[in-house]
N, C-alpha and C positions, 0 to 999 in steps of 0.2 A: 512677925513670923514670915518667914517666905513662903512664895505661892507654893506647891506642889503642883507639876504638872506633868501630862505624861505623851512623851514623844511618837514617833511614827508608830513605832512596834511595840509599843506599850509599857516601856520602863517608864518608872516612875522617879522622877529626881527634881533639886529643890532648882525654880528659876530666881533670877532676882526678883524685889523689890519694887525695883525704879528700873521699868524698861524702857532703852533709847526712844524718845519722840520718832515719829511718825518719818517728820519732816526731815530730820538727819538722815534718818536710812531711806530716804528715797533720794536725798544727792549723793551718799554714797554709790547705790542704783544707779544713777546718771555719771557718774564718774567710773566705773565700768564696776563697781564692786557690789557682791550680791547677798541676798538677804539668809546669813548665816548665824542666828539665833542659835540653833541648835548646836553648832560649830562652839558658839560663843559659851553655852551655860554647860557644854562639856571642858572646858577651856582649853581646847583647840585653837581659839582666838584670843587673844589677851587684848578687848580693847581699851585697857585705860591707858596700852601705848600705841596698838596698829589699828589700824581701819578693818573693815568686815573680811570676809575671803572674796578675793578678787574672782572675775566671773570668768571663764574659760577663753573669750573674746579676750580679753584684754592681754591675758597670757600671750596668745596668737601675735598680738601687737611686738611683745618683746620678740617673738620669734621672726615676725618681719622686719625687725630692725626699726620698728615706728614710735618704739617709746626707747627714751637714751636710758640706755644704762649706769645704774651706780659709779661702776668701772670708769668709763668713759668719762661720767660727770665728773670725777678726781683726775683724770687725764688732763681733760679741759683746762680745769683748773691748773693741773701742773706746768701747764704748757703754756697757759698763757698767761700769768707770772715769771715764768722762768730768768729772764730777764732783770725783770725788777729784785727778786729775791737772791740773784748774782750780785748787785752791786752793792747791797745794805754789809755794813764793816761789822768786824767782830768787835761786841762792847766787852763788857766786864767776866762775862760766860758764856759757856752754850750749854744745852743742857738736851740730854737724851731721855724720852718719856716710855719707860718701860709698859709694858702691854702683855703680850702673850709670847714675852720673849723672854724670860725672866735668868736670862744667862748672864757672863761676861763674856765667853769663850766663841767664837763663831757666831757672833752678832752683828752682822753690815752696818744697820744707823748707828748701834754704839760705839763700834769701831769709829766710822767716820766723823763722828761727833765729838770723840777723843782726839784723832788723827787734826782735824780744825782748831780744839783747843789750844792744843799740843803746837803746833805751829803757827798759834796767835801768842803765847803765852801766857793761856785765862785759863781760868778753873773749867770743870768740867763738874756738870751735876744730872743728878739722874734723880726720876720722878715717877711716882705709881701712882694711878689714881682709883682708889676704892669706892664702886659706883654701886649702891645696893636696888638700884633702879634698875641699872644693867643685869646684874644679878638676876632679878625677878623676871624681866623683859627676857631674858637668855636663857631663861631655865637652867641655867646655873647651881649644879647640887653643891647643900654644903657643904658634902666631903672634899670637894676640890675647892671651895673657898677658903677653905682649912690648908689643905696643901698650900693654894698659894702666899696664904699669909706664914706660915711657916717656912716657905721658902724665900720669901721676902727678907725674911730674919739672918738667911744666911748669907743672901746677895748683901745686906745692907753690911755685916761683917764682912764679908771679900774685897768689898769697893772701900771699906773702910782703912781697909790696909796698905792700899790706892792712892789715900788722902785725898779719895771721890767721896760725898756728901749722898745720901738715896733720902729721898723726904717722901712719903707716902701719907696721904689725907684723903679723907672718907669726903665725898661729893653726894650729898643726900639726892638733886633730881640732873637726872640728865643730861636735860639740857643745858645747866650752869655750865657743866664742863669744861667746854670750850673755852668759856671767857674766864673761866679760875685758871686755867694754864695760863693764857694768857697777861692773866693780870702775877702769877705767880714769873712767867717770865721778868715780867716789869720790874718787880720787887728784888728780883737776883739780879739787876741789868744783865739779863741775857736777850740778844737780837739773832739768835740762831736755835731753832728745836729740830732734832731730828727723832723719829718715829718709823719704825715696820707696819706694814702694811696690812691691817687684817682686811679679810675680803668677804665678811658679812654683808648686808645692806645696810644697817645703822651705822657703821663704822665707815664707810666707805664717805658717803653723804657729810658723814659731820667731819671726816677731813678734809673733803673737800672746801665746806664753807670755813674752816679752820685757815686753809693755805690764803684767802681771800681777806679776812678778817685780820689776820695776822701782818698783813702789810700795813694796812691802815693805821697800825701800830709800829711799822719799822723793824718787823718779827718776820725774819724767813724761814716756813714751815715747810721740814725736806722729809717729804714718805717716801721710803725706801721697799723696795719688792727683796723681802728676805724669807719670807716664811716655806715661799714653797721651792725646790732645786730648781726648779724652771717655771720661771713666772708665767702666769696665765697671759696669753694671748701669744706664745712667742708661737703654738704649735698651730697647724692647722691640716686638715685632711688635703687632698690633690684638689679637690674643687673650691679650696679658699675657705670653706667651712671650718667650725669647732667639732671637733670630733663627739661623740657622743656613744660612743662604742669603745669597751677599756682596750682590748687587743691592738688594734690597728693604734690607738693613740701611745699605746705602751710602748709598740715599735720606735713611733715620731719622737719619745724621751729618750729614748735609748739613744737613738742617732742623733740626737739631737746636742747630748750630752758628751759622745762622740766627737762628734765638730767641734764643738767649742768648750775642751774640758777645764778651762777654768771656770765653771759652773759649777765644780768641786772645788774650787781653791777655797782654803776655810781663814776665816778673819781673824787675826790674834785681841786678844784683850787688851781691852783701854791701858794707856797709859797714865803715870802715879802723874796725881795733880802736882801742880808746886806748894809746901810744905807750906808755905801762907794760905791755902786751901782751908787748914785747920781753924787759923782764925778768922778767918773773914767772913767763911760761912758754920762757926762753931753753934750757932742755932740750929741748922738744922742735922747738924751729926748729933747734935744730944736728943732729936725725936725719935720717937719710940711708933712700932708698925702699931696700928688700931687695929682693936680688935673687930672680929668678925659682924657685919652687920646683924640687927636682931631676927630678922628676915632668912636669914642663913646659918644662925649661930649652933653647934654641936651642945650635945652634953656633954659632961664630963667621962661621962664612960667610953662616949664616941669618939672624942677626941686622944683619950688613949690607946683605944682599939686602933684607930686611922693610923696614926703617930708611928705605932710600933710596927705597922702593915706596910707605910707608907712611909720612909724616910725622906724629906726635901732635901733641893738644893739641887746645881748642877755635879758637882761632885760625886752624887749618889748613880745619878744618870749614867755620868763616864764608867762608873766602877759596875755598872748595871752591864751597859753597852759590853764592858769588855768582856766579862765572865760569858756571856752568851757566843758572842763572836768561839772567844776560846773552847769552849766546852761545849756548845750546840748549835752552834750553826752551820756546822757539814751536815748534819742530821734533820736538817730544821724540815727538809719535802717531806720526808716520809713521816715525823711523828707530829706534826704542827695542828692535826687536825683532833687529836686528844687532851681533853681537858686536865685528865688523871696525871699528864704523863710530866708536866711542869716541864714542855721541852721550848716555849716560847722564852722572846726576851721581855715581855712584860716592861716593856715601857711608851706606851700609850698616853704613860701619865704626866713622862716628861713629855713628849710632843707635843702634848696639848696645852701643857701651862709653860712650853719652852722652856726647861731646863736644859734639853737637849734639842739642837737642831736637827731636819733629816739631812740637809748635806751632808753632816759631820757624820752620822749612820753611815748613809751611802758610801763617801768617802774610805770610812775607814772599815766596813762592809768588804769594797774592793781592793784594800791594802791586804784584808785577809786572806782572798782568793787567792787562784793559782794563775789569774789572768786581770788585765787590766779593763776589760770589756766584761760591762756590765750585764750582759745576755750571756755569757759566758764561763766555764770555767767550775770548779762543783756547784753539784746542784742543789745543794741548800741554800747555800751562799749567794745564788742566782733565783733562786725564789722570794728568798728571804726582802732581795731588794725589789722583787717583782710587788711585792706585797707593799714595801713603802711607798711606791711608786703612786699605788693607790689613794690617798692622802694629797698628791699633786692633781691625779684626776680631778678627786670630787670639789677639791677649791675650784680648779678650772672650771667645771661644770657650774659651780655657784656661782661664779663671775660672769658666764655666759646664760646663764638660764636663771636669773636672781628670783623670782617666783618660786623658785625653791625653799626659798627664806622667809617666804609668805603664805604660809601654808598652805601651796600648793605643790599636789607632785610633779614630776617631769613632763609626765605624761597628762597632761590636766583633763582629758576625756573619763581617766579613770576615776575623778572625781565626779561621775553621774552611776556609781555604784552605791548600791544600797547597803550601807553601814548599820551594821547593830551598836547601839549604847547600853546594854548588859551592865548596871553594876557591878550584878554578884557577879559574873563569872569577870568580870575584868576584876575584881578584889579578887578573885581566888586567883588568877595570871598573877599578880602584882604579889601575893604574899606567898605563892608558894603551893597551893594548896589544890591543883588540875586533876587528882590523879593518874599525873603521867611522870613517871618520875623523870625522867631526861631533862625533861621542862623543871620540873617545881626546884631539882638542885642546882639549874643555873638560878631560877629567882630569889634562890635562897643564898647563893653564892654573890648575887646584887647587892641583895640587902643587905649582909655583912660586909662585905669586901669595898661595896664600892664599885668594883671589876666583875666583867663577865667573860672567858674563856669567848673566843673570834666563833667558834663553831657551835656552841651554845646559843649564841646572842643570834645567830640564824636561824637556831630550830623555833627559839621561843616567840620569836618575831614571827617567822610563818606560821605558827600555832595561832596565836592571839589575831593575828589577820586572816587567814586560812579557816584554819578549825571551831575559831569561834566568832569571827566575820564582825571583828571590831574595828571598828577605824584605828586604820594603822599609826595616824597621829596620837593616839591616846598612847599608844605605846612608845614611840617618839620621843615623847615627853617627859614619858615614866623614866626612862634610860636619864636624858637628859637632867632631868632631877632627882638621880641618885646615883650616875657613874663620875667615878672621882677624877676617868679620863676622857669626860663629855668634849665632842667636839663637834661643833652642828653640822660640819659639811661632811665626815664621815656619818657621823650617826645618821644623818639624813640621807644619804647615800646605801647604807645599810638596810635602812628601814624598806629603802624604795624597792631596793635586790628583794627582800625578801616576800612583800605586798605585791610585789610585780608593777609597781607602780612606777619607778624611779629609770633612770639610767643607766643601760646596760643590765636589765631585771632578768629573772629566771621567769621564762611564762607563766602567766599564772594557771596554766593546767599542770604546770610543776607542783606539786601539794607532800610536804615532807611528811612523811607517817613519824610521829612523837615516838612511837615505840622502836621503829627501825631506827633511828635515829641513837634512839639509846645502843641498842646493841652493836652497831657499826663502830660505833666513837667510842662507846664504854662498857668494852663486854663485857666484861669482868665486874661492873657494876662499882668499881672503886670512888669513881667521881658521886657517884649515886649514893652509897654508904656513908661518903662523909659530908656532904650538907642535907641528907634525910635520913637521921639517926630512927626514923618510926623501922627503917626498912633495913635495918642493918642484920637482923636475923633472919630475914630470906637468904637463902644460897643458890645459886645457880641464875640461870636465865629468866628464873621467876621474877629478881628484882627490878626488870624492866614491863612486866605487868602481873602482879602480883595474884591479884583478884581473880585474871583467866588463866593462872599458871600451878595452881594449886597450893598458893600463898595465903587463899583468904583469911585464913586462921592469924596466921605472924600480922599480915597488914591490919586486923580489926584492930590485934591487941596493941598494938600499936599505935593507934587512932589516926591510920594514913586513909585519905580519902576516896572512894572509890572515881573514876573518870569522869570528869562534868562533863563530856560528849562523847556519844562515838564516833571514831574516826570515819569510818566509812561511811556513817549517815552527813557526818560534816561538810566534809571531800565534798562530796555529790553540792551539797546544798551550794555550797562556796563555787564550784565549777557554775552549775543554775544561775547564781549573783552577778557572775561576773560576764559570762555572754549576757545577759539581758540588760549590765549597765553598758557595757561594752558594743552593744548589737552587730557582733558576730562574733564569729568561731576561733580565731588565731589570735593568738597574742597581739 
């Protein structure tokens, strides 16, 4: 049985077992990272992949420039191969390793990976690797491990048509990976891979020793910067710096984007293999996508539910993109901040498992306008891209501030604030159950959906951090392991806005009232009515606090729960927390 033990404030929750030797977490300690037990048995820390939470010094380090970055270490690498991996000949294929790009359409390495085929005269092959380690490691919810493999199914149909080959194999740990691509090059004679660039820290690292490794084999490994419209590090403030503030860096894209507008030019799709394609690699066009790891795997009702909510494919994407362009997006400033009103383009879902690119947004975003400058011209349609823009930031900032990805926030001082580990009230955040209705029907609209409405997923976040003074990583993670459009450098980026922790954060004497909140964004209570059916028989402005509106009657019989805090005792306590982790007064 596990121990039971009870933390600072007196929750009570299960620890392991077998706790880490002595001696280990004291060289972690000497290696700058600090004694994070607590972090660990909330699993805030997953150490059966990362080391402890690194200690605020060490953070400092990245921000003096004294520890290299991920970033960088892949540069290195890129740079100083560059040479070598120019003059190795095209063999039998080359082959593009699908990732978080899951398109054909406006894809740079598949493009150019065709484009080399194409004028070597070899096949061209494409490769997903399903990593359930990564999965777990990535917080990775299964509703979007479902999407992807579903979408998998229709890329492997589209390249098929191609007389392109897509072979997808489940890689049980990790670390093989590298050397199963590798060896699965050998086996195609392919002496060419190319790959998009994700800008995690796991990813960054293992391409790099990939580019390195890959030679030793006669294997030229080309990552490509395609994921974000303007690759990280192109921008920089007047003093040589990474911007760290969205406005002034929003300007730097815009102009930036300006000057050099084939930064919109968008990629056409691979070209058709030669029709011997069919037979010589007819093994792996007769493989079939695997199914979902056990780790991640849906039920059956979930998997119909998602299905029908969520159609795959890049296809779905365009046809997504254009209906909104058409029919909401002059409208997008004024009603985007309403849940009810379904006036967003809701797709989040391709961005993140790349169905769709944002250049290709962007791009055809400003085809819709009335102007060809992107600051410009109506203003939905000028918002609309203000907002995607956002998605470029937060990579940037991951790239330059990697501690991010390690569960530290930006601002790493405000990890000396005194966090609550609350069970019950973090299971009542997580299922729904706060008595604040604003809150409980975005958690209830998670938990079906998958998705949370942009302006919901801020109130709930300031609530769970704010109101009930959780470690905002608990929440972090909850998103992360059930949004079907999880992307760690927004979600994290989000998280930070609303904790005041992160990157261009709202102060944290900023404290959103859950009720105002309702009534601003849902006055009408529509959104409210339909994921908290207990409350659909209040009428009026009662349905955003029932209990003090002369609802109690409707919400008893109902079995809606009365408020697990009050706000204004909260407020207070949360303002108290935060200067005293903080010691002082200002954000």
């Amino acid at each position: 049985m596990p121990l039971i033990q009870t933390t600072l404030n007196g929750t009570k929750h299960s620890a392991s077992s077998h706790p880490e030797p002595p001696q280990k977490r004291r060289k972690c300690a000497e290696a700058g990272f600090k004694d994070s037990r607590q972090e660990e048995e909330f699993n805030i820390v997953d150490r059966q992949f990362y080391p402890p939470e690194m200690k605020n010094e060490r953070c400092a380090q990245y921000n003096a420039n004294q520890i290299e970055r991920p970033m960088e270490t892949l540069s290195k690498a890129q740079q100083a191969t560059e040479h070598a991996r120019g003059v190795i000949g095209v063999n039998r294929a080359v082959v593009h390793w699908f990732k978080c790009d899951l398109r054909t359409y406006d894809n740079k390495a598949l493009h150019l990976a065709s484009k080399l085929a194409k004028s070597n005269g070899v096949s061209l092959i494409c490769l997903h690797i399903i990593s359930p380690q990564d999965y777990k490691a990535h917080m990775t919810s299964p509703a979007r491990v479902d999407f992807v493999l579903r979408t998998l199914v229709v890329l492997k149909e589209d390249l098929a048509k191609l007389n392109i080959p897509l072979y997808v194999e489940t890689v049980e740990k990790r670390k093989k990976i590298p050397d199963r691509i590798l060896e699965l090059c050998e086996k195609w004679g392919a002496s060419h891979l190319y790959c998009n660039i994700e800008y995690e820290v796991d990813e960054l690292r293992r391409e790099a020793l990939m580019i390195r490794e890959g030679l030793k084999k006669g294997i030229a490994i080309n990552t490509i910067h395609d994921t974000c419209v303007v690759a990280p590090g192109q921008l920089s403030s007047g003093s040589g710096t990474q911007y760290a503030v969205y406005s002034p860096w929003y300007r730097a894209w815009v102009s930036y984007i300006h000057q050099h507008p084939n930064q919109l030019d968008l990629f056409e799709p691979p070209s058709s293999n030669p029709s011997s394609s069919l037979q010589d690699f007819a093994s792996i066009f007769s493989t079939m996508i695997p199914p979902a790891p056990v780790n991640k795997s849906l039920t059956e009702e979930e998997k119909t539910r998602f299905s029908s909510m969520w159609p795959p494919g890049e296809h779905e994407a365009h046809a997504r993109l254009s209906k909104f362009l058409q029919e909401k997006s002059s409208k997008y400033k004024e009603s985007r901040n309403f849940p009810a009103a379904d006036s967003t383009a809701v797709l989040s879902v391709h961005f993140a498992s790349g169905t769709l690119s944002a250049r290709t947004a962007v791009s055809r975003a400003r085809a819709t306008n009335s102007t060809i400058k992107l600051d410009g011209g109506n203003e939905g349609i000028k918002g609309w891209i203000s907002e995607l823009a956002w998605r470029d930031f937060y990579k940037h900032v991951l790239v330059h501030w990697p501690y991010i990805c390690m569960n530290k926030p930006f601002k790493p001082e405000y990890t000396n604030i005194e966090w609550e580990y609350n069970d019950e009230l973090f299971s009542k955040w997580c299922q729904g159950q706060t008595g604040y209705p604003f809150i409980d029907a975005a958690m209830r609209q998670l938990n079906h959906m998958g998705y949370m409405h942009n302006r919901a997923r801020m109130a709930v976040a300031s609530f769970l951090a704010k109101d009930l003074l959780i470690d905002w990583r608990r929440g972090e993670r909850y998103f992360m392991e059930h949004l079907i459009d999880g992307d760690f450098a927004s979600n994290n980026g989000g998280w930070g806005f609303s904790a005041s922790t992160g990157v261009d954060p709202q102060p944290y004497f900023r404290i959103f009232n859950p009720h105002l909140q309702g009534e601003r964004f849902d006055a009408a209570g529509e959104y409210i009515r339909k994921w908290v059916p207990e409350l659909r028989g209040v009428m009026g402005k009662a349905i955003h606090d029932p209990y003090e509106r002369g609802s109690e009657r409707e919400a008893k019989r109902g079995g809606y729960p009365r408020a697990c805090v009050v706000h204004k005792a909260a407020r207070e306590r949360a303002l108290a927390r935060y200067k005293e982790g903080l010691k002082r007064e200002t954000a």
